[in-house]
C-alpha positions in Angstrom: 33.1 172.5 -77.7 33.4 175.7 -79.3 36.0 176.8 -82.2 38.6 178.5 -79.8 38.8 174.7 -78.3 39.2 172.9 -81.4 41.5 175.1 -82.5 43.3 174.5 -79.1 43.6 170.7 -79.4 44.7 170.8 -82.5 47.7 172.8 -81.2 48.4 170.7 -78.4 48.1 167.2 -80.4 50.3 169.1 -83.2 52.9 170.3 -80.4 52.9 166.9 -78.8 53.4 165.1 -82.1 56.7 166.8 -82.9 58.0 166.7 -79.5 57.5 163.1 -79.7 59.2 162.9 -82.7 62.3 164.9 -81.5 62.5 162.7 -78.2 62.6 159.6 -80.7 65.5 161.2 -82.8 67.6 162.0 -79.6 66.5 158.2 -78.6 68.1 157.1 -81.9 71.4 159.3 -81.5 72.0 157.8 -77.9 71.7 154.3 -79.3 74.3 154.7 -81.7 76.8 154.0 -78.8 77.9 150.8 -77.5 75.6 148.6 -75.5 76.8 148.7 -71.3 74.5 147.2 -68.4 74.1 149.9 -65.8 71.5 147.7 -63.9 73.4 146.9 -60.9 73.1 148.0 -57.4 69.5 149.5 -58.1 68.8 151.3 -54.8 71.9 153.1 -54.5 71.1 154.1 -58.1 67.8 155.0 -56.8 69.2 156.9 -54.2 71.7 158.7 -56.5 68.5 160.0 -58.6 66.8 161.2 -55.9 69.5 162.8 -54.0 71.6 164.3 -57.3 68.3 165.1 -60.0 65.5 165.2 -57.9 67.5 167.0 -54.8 69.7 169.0 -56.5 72.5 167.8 -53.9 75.6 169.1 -56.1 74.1 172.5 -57.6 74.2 173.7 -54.1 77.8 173.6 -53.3 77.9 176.9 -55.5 75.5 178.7 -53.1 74.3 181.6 -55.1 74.1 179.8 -58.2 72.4 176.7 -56.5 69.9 178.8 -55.0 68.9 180.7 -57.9 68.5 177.3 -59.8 66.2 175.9 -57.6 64.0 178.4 -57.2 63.2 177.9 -61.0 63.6 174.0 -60.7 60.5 174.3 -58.1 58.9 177.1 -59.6 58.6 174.8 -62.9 57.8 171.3 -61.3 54.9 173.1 -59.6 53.6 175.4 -61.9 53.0 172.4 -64.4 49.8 172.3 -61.9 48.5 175.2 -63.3 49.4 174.3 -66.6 47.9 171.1 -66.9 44.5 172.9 -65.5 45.0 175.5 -68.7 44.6 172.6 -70.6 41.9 171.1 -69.5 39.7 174.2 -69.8 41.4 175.0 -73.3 40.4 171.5 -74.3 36.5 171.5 -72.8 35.9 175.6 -72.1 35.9 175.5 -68.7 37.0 178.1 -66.6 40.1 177.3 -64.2 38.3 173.6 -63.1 40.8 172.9 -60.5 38.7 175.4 -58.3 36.4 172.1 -57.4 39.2 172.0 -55.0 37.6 174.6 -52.7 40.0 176.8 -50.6 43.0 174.7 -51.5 42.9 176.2 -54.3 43.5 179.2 -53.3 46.6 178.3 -51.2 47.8 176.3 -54.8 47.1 179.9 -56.6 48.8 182.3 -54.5 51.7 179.7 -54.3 52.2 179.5 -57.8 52.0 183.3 -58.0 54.6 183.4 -55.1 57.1 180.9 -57.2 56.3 182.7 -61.0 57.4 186.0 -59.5 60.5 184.3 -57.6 61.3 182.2 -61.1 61.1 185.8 -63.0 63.4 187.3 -60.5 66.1 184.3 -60.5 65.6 184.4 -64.3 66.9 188.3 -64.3 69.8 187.6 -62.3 70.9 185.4 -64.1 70.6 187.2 -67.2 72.3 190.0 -65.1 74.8 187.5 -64.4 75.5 186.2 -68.0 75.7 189.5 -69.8 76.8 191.6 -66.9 78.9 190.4 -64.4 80.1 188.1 -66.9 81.1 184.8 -65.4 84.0 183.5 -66.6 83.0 179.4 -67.4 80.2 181.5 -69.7 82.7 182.5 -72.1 85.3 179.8 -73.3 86.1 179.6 -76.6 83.2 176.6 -76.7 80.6 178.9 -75.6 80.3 181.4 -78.7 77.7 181.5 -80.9 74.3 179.8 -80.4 75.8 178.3 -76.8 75.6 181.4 -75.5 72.5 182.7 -77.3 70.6 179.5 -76.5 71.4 180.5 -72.8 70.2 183.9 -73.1 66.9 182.7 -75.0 66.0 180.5 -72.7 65.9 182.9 -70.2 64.1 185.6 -71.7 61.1 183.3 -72.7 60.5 182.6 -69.0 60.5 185.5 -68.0 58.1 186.3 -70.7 55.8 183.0 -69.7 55.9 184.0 -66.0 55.0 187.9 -67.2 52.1 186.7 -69.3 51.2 184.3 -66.0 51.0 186.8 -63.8 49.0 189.2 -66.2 46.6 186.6 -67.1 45.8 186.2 -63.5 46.0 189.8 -63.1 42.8 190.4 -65.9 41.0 187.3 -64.7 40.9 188.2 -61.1 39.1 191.8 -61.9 37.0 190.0 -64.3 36.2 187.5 -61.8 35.2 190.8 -59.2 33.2 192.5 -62.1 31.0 189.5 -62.3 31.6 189.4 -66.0 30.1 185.9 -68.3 32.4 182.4 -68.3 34.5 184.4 -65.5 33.4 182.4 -62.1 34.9 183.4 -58.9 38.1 181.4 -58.2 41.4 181.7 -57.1 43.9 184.1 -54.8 46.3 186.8 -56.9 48.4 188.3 -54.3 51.2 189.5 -56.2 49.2 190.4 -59.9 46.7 192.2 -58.1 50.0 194.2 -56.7 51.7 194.3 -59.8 49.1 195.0 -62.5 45.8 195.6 -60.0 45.4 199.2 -60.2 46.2 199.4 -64.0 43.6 196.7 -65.0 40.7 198.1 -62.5 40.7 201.2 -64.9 40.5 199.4 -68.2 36.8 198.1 -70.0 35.8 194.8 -69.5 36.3 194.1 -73.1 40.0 194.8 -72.7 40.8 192.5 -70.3 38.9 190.1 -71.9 41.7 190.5 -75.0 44.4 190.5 -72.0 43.2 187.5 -70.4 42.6 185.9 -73.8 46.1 186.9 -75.0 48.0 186.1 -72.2 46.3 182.8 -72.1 47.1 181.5 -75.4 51.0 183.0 -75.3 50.9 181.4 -72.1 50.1 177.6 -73.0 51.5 178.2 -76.8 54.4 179.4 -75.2 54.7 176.3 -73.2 54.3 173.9 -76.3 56.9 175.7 -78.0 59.5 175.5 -75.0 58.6 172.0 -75.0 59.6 171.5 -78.1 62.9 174.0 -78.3 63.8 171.2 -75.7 65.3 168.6 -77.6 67.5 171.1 -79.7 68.6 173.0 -76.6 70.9 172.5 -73.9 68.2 172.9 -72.1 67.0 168.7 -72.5 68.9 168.2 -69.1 65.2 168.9 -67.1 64.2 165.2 -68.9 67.5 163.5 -68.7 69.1 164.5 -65.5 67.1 161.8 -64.1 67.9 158.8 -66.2 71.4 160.3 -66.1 72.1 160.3 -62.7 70.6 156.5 -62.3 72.7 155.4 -65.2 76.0 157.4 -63.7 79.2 155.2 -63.1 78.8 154.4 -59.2 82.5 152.6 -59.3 85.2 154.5 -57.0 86.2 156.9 -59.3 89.5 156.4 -61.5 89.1 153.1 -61.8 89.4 152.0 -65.3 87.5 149.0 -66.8 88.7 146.3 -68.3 88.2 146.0 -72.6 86.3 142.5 -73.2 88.1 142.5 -75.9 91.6 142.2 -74.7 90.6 140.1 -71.8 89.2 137.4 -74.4 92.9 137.6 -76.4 94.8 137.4 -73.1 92.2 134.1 -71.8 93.3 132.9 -75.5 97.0 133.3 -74.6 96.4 131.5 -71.6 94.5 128.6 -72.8 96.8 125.4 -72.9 94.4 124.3 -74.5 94.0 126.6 -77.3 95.1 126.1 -80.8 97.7 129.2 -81.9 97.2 128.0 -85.5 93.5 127.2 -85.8 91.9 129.7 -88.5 89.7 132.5 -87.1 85.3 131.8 -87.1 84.1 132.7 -90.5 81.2 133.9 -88.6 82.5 135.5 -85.7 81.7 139.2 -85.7 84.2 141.5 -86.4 86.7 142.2 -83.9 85.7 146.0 -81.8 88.0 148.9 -81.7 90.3 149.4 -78.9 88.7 152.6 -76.8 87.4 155.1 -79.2 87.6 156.5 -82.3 83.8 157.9 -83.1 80.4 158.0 -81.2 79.6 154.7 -82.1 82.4 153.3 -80.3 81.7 155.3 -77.0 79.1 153.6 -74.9 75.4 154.5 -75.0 75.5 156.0 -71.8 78.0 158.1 -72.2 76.1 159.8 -75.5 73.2 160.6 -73.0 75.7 162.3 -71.1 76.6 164.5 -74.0 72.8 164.8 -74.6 72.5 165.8 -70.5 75.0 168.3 -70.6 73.8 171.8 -69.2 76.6 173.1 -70.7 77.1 174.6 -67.3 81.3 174.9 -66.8 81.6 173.7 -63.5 83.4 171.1 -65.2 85.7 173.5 -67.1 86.0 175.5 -64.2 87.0 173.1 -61.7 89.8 171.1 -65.1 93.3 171.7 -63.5 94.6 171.8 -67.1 92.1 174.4 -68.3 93.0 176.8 -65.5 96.8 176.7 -66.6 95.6 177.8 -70.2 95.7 173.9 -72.5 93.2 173.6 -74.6 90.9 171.3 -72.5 87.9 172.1 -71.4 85.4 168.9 -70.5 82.4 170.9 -71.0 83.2 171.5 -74.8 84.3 167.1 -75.2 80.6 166.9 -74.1 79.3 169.2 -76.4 81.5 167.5 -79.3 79.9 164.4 -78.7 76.4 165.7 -78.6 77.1 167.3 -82.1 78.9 164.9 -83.5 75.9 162.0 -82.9 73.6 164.7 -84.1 75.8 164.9 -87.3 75.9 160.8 -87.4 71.9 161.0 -86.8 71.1 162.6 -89.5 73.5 161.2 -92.1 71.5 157.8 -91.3 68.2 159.3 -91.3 69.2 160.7 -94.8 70.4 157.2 -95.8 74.0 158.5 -96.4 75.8 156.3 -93.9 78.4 156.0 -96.5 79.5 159.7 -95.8 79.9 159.1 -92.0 83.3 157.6 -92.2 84.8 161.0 -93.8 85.0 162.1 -90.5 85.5 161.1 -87.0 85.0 162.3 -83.5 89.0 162.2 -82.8 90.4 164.4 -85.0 87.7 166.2 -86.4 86.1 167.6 -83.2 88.9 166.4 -80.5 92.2 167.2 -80.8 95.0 164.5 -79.3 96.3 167.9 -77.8 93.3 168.2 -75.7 93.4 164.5 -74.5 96.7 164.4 -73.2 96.1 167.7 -71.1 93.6 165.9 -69.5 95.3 164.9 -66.1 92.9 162.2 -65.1 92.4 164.3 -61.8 88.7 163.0 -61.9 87.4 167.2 -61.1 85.1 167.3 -64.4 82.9 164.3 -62.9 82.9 165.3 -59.1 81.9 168.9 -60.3 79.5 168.2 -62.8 75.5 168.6 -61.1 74.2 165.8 -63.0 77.0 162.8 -63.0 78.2 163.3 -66.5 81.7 161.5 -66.7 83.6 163.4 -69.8 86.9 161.5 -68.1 85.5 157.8 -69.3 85.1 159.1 -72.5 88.5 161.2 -72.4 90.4 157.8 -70.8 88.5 155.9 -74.4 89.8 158.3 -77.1 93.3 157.8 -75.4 92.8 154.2 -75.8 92.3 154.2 -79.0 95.5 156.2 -79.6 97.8 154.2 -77.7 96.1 150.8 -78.5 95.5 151.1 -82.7 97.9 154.1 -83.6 100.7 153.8 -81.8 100.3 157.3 -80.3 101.3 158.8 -77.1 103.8 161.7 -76.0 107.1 160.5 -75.6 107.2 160.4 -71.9 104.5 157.3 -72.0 106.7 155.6 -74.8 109.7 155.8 -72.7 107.4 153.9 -69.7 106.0 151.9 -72.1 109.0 150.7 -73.3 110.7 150.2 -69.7 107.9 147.9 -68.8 108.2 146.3 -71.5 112.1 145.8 -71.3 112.5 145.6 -67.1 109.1 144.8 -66.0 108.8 148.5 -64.4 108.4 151.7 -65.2 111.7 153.1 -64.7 114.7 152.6 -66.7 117.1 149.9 -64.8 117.2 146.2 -65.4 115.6 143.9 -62.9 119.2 142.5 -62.0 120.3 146.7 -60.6 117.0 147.4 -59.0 118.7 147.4 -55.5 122.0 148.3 -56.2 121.0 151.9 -54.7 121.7 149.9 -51.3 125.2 149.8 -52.1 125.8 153.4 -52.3 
């Protein structure tokens, strides 16, 4: 094992380190939410993952954009081949050791060549289509700042990975034809041998050695680093879309669950048996919050939502009350939930919990305005390509308002109060309920 190795496996154990370090912290963030058992009906949850994550089922009812997006989904699953066979030779100082394969290998190569150049070109488009054409969902009010440079960033570095790819190939395969030292025949370049084939043939050996050399190391390095720009990216959906989607609510949607909470005081109610005078359990926890007022009283699945979020806008795009100009937009609840667990994260990491209660995720990042645009129309979570459900955690902070404040527009007081008065929503007594039979 020479230096160059060493050197290598440092990187990678370094690289792998922090990424397993930001993973934990995310971990941590997602557990600040409730507990909920999502356990149930395992092989339609199965089935879910593999037809939503894994299939890509919902990307692909926006045709263009669907398309696009799986050409880069594939190109990545299966370029990780290559990858991991950069690492083994970076690790022992082989040269490309998958070749044992024979002429497989070659079909693998020319494959991978075949997807790199098709995940550059989608990666252009939609660059083109970003910055260019401009797509509306790409530039709410939510999306300024590093939203919209993280999109742009992440699409520049791969197109510079699959560049670098294609151009180490490029110097290896006339290196390879030269016959020079370390470089052993291996391998089919169709498309670098047409992009960069007759500019490397005229170049000494000793230049593409530096190419090949080069392009190798910002190729894997380059890797590392996207691993780790991950976790503080929008861009952690490749990892959690899968969990996500198993995890999604699979009840018909717009139905509501029940609070344990309120179910145990009404069973109380109920209870002939029950003592209305008996003092409360000294040691009975403290009673929960009626829906919710922070992260920690959303659910932990629902956090992983936020932390799932491709920040996307199909969910913006599709919200009746955002395309009549309210403030609502689903896409940015997601993203205030996401930042506001990151906020709560590191307050406890700091061991400064006692700061955390200055603010709040209603009010300080969520408006009431925004809640009570939301129509409950259920379009943010049949829209969204992974299963996130910003209407459960809309449907919460609204249940917190109405439950523990007192606070709801005046139309649902009047209701509330009719119910409460006549049994019904409307506002005649039980005893005139059919006197429009009379008229």
């Amino acid at each position: 094992m020479g230096i160059e190795n060493i050197v290598f496996l440092l990187v990678l154990i370094a690289a792998s380190l922090l990424f397993a370090r930001n993973v934990q912290r995310i971990k941590k963030n997602i557990n600040l939410g409730r507990d909920i058992d999502r356990t149930d009906r395992k092989g339609e949850r199965w089935k879910t993952m593999a037809m939503v994550a894994l299939g890509q089922s919902k990307m692909v009812k926006r045709p263009v954009a669907g398309f696009l997006h799986i050409l880069v989904y594939v190109g990545f699953v299966l370029i990780n081949i290559e990858v991991l066979e950069i690492v083994i030779d970076g690790v022992f100082g082989t040269h490309r050791i998958l070749s044992l394969l024979g002429g497989f290998y070659d079909v693998l190569i020319a494959s991978f060549e075949v997807l790199a150049l098709l995940v550059l070109l989608a990666c252009v488009v939609f660059l083109i289509r970003r910055n260019l054409v401009r797509v509306q969902r790409f530039f709410k009010p939510e999306m300024k700042g590093w939203p919209s440079l993280d999109g742009n960033l992440i699409l520049i570095f791969e197109i510079a990975l699959m560049t670098a790819l294609l151009m180490m190939n490029g110097a290896d395969q006339v290196l390879q034809a030269r016959g020079a030292e370390h470089y052993a025949s291996a391998g089919s370049f169709p498309i670098s041998e047409a992009l960069f084939g007759s500019w490397f043939t005229g170049l000494s050996t000793e230049s593409l050695i530096f190419i090949e050399r080069f392009t190798w190391w910002f190729h894997i390095v380059g890797i590392l680093g996207f691993l780790n720009y991950l976790p503080i990216s929008k861009h952690f959906h490749i990892i959690l879309a899968f969990p996500n989607t198993w995890y999604s609510n699979l009840n018909a949607k717009g139905r509501f669950n029940n609070l344990e909470s309120v179910t145990n005081e009404v069973k109380l109610m109920m209870d002939p048996n029950a003592d209305p005078f008996a003092a409360p359990d000294p040691n009975a926890a403290p009673p929960e919050r009626f829906g919710a007022k922070d992260v920690t009283d959303l659910n932990w699945v629902q956090i992983m939502g936020a932390y799932s979020c491709t920040e996307c806008g199909r969910c913006t795009s599709e919200c009746p009350a955002n395309q009549t100009g309210k403030k609502l937009s689903p896409r940015k609840i997601m993203m205030d939930v996401r930042d506001r667990a990151d906020e709560i994260g590191k307050l406890k990491a700091q061991k400064q919990e006692d700061e955390i209660d200055k603010k709040f995720l209603l009010g300080d990042y969520i408006t009431e305005e925004e809640l009570w645009a939301c129509t409950s129309c259920n379009a943010c979570t049949e829209a969204c390509p992974v299963n996130i459900d910003p209407l459960g955690i809309i449907l919460d902070l609204r249940r917190y308002l109405v439950m523990e404040e007192s606070k709801a527009p005046q139309e649902l007081n009047l209701m509330f109060g009719n119910i409460e008065n006549n049994g019904a929503p409307w506002q005649f007594s039980m005893a005139d309920r059919l006197n429009w039979k009379d008229e």
